[in-house]
C-alpha positions as a Markdown table, in Angstrom:
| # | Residue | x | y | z |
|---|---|---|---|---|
| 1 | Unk | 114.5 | 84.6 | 108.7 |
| 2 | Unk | 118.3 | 83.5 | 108.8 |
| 3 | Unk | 120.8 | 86.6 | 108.0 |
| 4 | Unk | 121.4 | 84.3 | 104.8 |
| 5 | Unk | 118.3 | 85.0 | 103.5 |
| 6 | Unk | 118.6 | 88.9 | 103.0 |
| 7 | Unk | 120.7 | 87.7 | 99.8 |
| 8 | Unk | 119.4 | 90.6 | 97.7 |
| 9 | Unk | 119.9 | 94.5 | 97.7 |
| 10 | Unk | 117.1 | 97.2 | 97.2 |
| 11 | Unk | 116.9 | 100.7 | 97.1 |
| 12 | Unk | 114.4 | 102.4 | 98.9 |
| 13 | Unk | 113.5 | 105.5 | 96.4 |
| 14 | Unk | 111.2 | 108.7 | 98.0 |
| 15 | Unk | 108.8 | 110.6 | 95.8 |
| 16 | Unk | 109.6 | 114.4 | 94.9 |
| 17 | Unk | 106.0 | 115.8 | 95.3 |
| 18 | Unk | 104.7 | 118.9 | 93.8 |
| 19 | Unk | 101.3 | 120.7 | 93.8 |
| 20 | Unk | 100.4 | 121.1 | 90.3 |
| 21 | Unk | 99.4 | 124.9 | 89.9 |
| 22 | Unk | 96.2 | 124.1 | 88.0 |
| 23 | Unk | 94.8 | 122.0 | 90.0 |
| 24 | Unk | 96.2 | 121.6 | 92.7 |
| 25 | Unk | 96.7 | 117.8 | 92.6 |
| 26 | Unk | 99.7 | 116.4 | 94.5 |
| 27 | Unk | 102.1 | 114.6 | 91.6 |
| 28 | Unk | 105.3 | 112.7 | 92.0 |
| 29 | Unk | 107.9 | 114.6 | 89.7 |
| 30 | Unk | 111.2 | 112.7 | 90.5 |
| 31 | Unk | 112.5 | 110.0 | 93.3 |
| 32 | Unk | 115.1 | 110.4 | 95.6 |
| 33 | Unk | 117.4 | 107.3 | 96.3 |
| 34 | Unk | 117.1 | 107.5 | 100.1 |
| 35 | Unk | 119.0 | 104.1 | 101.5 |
| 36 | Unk | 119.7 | 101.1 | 100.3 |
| 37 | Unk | 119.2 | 97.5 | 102.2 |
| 38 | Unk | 119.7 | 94.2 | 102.1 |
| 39 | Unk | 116.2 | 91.9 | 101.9 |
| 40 | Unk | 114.7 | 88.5 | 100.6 |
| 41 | Unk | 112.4 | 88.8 | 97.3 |
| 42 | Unk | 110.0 | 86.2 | 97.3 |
| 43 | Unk | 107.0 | 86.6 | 94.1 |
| 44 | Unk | 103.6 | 85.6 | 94.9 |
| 45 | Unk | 101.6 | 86.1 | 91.8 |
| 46 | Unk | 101.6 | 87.1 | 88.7 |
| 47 | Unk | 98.8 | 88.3 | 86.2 |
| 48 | Unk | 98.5 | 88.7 | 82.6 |
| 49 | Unk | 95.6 | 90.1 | 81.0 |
| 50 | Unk | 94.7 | 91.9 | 77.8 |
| 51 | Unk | 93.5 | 95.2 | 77.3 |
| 52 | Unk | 93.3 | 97.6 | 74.2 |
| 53 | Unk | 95.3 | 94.3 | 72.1 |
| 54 | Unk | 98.3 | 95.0 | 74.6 |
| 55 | Unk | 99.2 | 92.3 | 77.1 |
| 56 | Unk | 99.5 | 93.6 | 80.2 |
| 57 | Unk | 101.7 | 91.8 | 82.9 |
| 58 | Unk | 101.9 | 92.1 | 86.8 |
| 59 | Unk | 103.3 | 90.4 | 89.7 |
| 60 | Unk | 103.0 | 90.7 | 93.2 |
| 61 | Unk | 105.8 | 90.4 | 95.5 |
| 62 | Unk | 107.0 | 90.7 | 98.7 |
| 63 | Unk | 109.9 | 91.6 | 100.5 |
| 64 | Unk | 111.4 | 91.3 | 103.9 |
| 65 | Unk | 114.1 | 93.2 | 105.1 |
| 66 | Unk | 115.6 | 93.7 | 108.7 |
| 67 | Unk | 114.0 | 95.9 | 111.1 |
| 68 | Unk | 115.8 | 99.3 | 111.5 |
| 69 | Unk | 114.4 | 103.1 | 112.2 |
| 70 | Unk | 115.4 | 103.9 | 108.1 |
| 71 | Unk | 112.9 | 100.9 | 107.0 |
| 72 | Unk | 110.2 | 101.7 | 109.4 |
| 73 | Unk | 110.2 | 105.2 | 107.9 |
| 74 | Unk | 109.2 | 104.2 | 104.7 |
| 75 | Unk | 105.6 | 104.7 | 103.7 |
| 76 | Unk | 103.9 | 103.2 | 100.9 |
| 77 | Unk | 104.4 | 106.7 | 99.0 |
| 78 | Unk | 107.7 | 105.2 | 98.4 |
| 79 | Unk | 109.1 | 102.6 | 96.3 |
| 80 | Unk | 111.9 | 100.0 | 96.2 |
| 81 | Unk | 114.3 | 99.6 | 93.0 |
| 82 | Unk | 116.1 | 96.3 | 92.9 |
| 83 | Unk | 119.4 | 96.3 | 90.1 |
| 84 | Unk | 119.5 | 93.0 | 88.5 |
| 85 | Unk | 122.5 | 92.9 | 85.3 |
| 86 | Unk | 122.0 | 97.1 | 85.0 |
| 87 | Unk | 118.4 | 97.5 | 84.7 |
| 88 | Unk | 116.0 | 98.4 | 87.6 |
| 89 | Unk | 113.5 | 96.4 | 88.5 |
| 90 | Unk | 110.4 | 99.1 | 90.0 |
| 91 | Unk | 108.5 | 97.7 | 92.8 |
| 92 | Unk | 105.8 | 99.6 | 94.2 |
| 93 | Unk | 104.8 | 99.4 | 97.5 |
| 94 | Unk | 101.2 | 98.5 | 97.3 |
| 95 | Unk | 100.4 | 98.0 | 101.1 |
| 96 | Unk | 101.3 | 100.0 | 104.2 |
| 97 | Unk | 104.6 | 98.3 | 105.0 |
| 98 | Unk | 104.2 | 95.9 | 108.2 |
| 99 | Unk | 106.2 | 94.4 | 110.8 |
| 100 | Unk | 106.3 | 91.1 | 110.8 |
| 101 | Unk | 105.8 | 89.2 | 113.6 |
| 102 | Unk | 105.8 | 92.2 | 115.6 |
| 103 | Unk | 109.1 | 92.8 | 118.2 |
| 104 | Unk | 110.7 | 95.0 | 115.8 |
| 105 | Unk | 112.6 | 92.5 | 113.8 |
| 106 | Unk | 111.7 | 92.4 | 110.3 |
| 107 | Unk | 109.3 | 94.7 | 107.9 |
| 108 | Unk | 107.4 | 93.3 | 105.5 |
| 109 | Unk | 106.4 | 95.3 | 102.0 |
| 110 | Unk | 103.7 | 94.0 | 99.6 |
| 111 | Unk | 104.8 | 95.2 | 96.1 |
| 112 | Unk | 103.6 | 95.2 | 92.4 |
| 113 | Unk | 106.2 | 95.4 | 89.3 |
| 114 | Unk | 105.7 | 95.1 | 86.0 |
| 115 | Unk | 103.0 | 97.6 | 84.9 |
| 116 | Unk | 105.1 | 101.0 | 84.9 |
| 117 | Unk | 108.8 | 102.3 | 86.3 |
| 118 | Unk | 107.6 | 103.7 | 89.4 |
């Protein structure tokens, strides 16, 4: 990819995990903004289906940014928040994050939005 093409800005949020005392379960209790980058947001596919008379919508989505040592260290505990006219749009990474075309140039994350806020 061109520089051009990083046109958009994400954060890249890390889970707050806590051991629940009951059980003893790992569960996210807050994110921490961590960095912020610039990337290119390209959708793949989207889903709609219907359960308990609720429709239920997802897309898939992924998105490139520049290779760096703050974007290789993000795991697919994390997530990225893109701000589009003041809301945030939640996408969860949903793959182990990849380089793409190896060389250490660009990282690749395969996300899902749309069926909660992280």
């Amino acid at each position: 990819m061109k520089l051009g093409d990083y046109q958009h800005k994400v954060w890249a949020d890390e889970p707050v995990i806590t051991q629940d005392p009951d059980t003893g379960e790992e569960v996210i209790d807050d994110w921490t903004p961590r960095g912020r980058m610039s990337c290119a947001i390209e959708p793949i596919s989207g889903r709609e289906r219907l359960r308990a008379d609720l429709i239920i919508a997802d897309m898939d989505t992924r998105i490139t940014v520049q290779w760096s040592t703050f974007a290789a260290a993000i795991t697919a505990k994390w997530r990225l928040r893109f701000v589009r006219n003041g809301t945030n749009v939640i996408y969860n990474i949903s793959r182990p994050p990849s380089e793409k075309l190896m060389g250490m140039r660009e990282i690749e994350f395969v996300c899902n939005s749309g069926l909660n806020d992280g």
